[in-house]
N, C-alpha and C positions, 0 to 999 in steps of 0.2 A: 581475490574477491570477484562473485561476478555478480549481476543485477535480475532481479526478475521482479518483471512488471505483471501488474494483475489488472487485465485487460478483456475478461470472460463476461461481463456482466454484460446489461440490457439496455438498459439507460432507459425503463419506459417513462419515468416522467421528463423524459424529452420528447416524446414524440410529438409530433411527427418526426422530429426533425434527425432521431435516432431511429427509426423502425427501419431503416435499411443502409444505416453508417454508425459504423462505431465514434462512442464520443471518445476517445482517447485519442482521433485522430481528425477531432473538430481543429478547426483554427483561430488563433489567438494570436493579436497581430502580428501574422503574415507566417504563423509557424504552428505546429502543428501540434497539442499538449502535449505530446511524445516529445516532439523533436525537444522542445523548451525540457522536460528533464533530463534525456540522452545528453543532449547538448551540456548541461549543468554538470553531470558527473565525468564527462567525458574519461580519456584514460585510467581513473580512479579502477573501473569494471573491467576486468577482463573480457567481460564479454556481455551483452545482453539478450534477456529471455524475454520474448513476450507469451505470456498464457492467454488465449483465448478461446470462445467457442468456433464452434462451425461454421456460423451464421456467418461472421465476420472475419474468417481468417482469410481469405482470400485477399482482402482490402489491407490487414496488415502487411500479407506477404506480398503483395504491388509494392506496398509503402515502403518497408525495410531491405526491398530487392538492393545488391550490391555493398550493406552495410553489414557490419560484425553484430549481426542481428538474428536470432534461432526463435523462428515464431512456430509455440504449440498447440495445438487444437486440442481442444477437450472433448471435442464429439456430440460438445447439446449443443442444441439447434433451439430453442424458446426458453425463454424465461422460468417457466413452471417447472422443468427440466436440466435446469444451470445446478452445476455441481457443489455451489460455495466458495467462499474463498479459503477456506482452509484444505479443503481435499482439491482445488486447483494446484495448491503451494504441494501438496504432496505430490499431485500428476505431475506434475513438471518438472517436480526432483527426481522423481523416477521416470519418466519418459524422455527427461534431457541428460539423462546420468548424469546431474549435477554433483558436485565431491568436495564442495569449498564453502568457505564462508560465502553468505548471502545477504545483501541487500535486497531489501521486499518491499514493495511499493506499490500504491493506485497510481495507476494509468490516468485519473481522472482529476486531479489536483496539479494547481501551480501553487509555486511560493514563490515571495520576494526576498527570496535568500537563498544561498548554499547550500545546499547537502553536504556537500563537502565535509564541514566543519562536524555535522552527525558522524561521517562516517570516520573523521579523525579520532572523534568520540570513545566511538566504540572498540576500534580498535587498540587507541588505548588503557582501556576497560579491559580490553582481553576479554570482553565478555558478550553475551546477547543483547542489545538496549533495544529503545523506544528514544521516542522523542514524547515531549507534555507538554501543554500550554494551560493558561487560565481560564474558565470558563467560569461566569458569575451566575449566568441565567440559568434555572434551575429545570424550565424545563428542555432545554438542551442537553444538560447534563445529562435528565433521563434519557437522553436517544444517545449518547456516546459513551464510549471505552472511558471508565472512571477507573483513577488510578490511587492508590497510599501509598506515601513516598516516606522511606525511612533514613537514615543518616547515608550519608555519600550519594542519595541519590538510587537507592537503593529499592527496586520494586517490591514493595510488601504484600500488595493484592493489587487483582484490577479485577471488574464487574462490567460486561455489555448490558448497557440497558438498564442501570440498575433502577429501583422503584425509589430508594434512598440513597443516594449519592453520598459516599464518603469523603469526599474530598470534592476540591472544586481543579481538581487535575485530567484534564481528557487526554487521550490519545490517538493523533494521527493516524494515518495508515500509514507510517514510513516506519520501516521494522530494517534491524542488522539483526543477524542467526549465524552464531558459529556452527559450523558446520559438525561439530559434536553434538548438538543440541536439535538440529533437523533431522538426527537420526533417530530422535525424540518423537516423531510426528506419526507413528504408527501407532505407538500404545498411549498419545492425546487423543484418538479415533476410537480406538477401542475403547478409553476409561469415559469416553461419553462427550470428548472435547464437541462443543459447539460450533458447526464448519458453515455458517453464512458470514458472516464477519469478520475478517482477518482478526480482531483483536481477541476473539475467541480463545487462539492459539498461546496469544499473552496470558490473558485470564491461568490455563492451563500451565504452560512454559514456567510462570514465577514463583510456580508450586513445589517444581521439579528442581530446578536449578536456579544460580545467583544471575539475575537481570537488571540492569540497571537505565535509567529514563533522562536524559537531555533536557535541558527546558529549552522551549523552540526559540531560535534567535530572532523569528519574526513574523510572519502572517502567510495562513495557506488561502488557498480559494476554490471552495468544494461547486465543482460547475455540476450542480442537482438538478437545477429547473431552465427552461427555458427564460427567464427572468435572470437570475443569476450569468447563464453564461451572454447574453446582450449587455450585462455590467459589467462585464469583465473584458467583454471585446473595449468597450469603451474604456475601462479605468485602469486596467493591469500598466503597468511602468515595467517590466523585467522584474530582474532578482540584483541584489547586492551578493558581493562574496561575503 
């Protein structure tokens, strides 16, 4: 299994504080959001992928210098211009001759947990999964990856954005892909798959093939706003296994 990080975005509603640093490599007490998941999966990955733009690959490639780290540029340079995260996951599968199972992740969340135990998950799944959590408030729901969950755990549909929310189940950006199923990711593009969202590819992917969703073992922390990530410098504790 290897890791690929999705690290290509903008971060504008951080700015200033992101208009000339990527936030994936903000810090959170004394470590860098990177290091804090790198660190977390350690040996589990064969190897790790960062995707990024232009703008900011430089700063990744300072940062990753001397570690088992393959940072890829996606070649945009602005916002207006970012490729998605769906056709990131593709450039990078093919720009990195990727050929294995994959973990898929934002670059831009901590959690007070493991991945680990996700990635045990899935692997004994045999299958593509997800991770879910609960979300009660409904107009959250409308801004995230809503999922229906059918026996074992089973993904029945997922909706980005939807207007009616089926479920009160969201979806993270931590994604497992067998590597059967990313070979899936050309004709998601073509049948009209929606590539700003990583969860896009879910929506798609559960159509095609048996995927199955984790419920999360405990709390992410989406650093969106300059508000948010001043909370989180203060309040984050680490992770539990």
């Amino acid at each position: 299994m290897k890791c690929l990080i999705l690290a290509a975005g903008y971060a504008t509603r951080l700015y200033p504080l992101t208009e000339n640093y990527p936030k994936p490599l903000l810090e959170v007490k004394g470590k860098t959001i990177l290091d804090w998941l790198i660190e977390d999966i350690g040996s589990l990955a064969d190897e790790f992928i960062v995707v990024t733009n232009h703008k900011f690959a430089q700063h990744f490639e300072k940062w990753a210098y001397g570690q088992n780290i393959r940072i890829v540029d996606d070649g945009t340079c602005t916002n207006d211009t970012r490729l998605g995260a769906v056709r990131d996951i593709q450039y990078a599968v093919e720009k990195a001759s990727l050929d294995d199972d994959l973990l898929i992740i934002a670059g831009d969340n901590l959690l007070d947990f493991s991945l680990k135990s996700f990635i045990r998950y899935a692997q004994e799944k045999r299958s593509s999964c997800t991770m879910r959590y609960r979300e009660d408030d409904m107009a959250r729901l409308r801004k995230s990856g809503v999922v229906t969950i059918g026996e074992d755990d089973r993904i029945l549909a997922m909706t980005e954005k939807p207007a009616e929310p089926e479920s009160h189940w969201c979806t993270p950006p931590f994604y497992y892909y067998r590597r059967e199923d990313l070979l899936k990711i050309p004709d998601a593009l073509q049948d009209g798959c929606g590539t700003d969202a990583p969860g896009s590819l879910v929506a798609w992917m559960c159509r095609h093939t048996v995927m199955y969703s984790m419920e999360m073992p405990g709390k992410r922390y989406d650093i969106g706003t300059l508000e948010s990530y001043q909370n989180i410098k203060t309040h984050y504790k680490g992770r539990t296994e």
